[in-house]
C-alpha positions in Angstrom: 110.9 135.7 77.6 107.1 134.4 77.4 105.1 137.7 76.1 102.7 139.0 78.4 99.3 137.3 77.3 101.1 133.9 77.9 102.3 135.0 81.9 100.9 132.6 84.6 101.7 133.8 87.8 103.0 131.3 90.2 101.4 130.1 93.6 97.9 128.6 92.6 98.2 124.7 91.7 95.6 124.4 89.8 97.4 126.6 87.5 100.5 124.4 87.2 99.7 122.5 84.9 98.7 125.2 82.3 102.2 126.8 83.0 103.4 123.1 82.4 101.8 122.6 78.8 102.5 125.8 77.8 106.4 124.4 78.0 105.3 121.6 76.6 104.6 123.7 73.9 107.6 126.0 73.7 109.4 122.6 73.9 107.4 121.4 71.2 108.2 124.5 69.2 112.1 124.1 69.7 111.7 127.5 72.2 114.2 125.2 74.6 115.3 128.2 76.7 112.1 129.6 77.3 110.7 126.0 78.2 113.2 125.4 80.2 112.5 128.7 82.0 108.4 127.5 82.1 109.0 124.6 83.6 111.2 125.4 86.2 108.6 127.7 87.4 106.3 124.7 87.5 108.9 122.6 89.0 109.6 125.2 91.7 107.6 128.4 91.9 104.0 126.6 92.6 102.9 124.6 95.8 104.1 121.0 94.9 101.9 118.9 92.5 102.0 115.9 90.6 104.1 117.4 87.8 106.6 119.1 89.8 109.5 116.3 89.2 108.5 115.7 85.7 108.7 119.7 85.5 112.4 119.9 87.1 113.5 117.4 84.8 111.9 118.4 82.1 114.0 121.9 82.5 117.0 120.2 82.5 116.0 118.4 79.2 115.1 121.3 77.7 118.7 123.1 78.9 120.5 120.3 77.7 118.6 120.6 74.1 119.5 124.1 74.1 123.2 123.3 74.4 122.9 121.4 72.0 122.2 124.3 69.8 124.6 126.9 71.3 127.8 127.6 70.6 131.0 130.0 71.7 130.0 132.4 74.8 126.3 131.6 74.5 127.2 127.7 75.4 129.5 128.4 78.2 126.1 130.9 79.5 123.8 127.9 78.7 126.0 125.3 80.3 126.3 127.2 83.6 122.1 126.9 83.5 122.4 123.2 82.6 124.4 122.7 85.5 122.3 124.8 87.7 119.3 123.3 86.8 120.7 119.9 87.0 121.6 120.4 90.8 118.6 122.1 91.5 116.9 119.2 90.0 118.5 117.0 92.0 118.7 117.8 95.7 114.6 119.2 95.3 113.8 115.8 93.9 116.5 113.7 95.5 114.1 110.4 95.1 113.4 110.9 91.5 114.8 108.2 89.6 116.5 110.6 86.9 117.8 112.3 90.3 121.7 110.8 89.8 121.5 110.8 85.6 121.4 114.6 85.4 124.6 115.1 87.4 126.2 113.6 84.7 127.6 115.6 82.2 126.0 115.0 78.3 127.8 112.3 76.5 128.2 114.8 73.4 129.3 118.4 75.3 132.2 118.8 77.1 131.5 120.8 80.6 135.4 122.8 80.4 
């Protein structure tokens, strides 16, 4: 969860593309859940903007870092998100080339 001071409440463009640096940040920082989180809010929650695709995709990189990371319950939890994100991704942004890619499972993760 983003503390407080860093909350950008969703619905003004102009403010998209602080919300999407700040995941650039958290990215940046190895926080891949939490970016993941940020830029689905900039992919989805604003009025659409020039980063909206790279922001759903970007979530679904970060998700897919993430997995990389977890392991037992807490990567079945994160693969459910990955998956979820991934067909969000897809059918919001249908004519992004990375649309198809996601759906594809990681080459390293199993998705049983």
């Amino acid at each position: 969860m983003v503390p407080a001071v860093h909350r950008i409440v969703p619905g003004r463009c102009r403010h998209a593309g602080v919300n999407y640096r700040l995941a650039d940040l958290l990215l940046e920082n190895e926080d891949f859940l939490v970016a993941a989180k940020e830029y689905e809010k900039t992919g989805y929650e604003y009025a659409e903007h020039s980063q909206s695709s790279a922001a759903g995709y970007a979530a679904v990189y970060a998700y897919r870092q993430e997995l990389n990371k977890a392991t037992g319950v807490r990567q079945r939890e994160i693969k459910r998100e990955t998956v979820t994100s991934s067909l969000r991704f897809a059918d919001t942004y249908p004519d992004h080339e990375e649309a198809s890619i996601v759906l594809e499972p990681p080459p390293t993760i199993s998705m049983k």
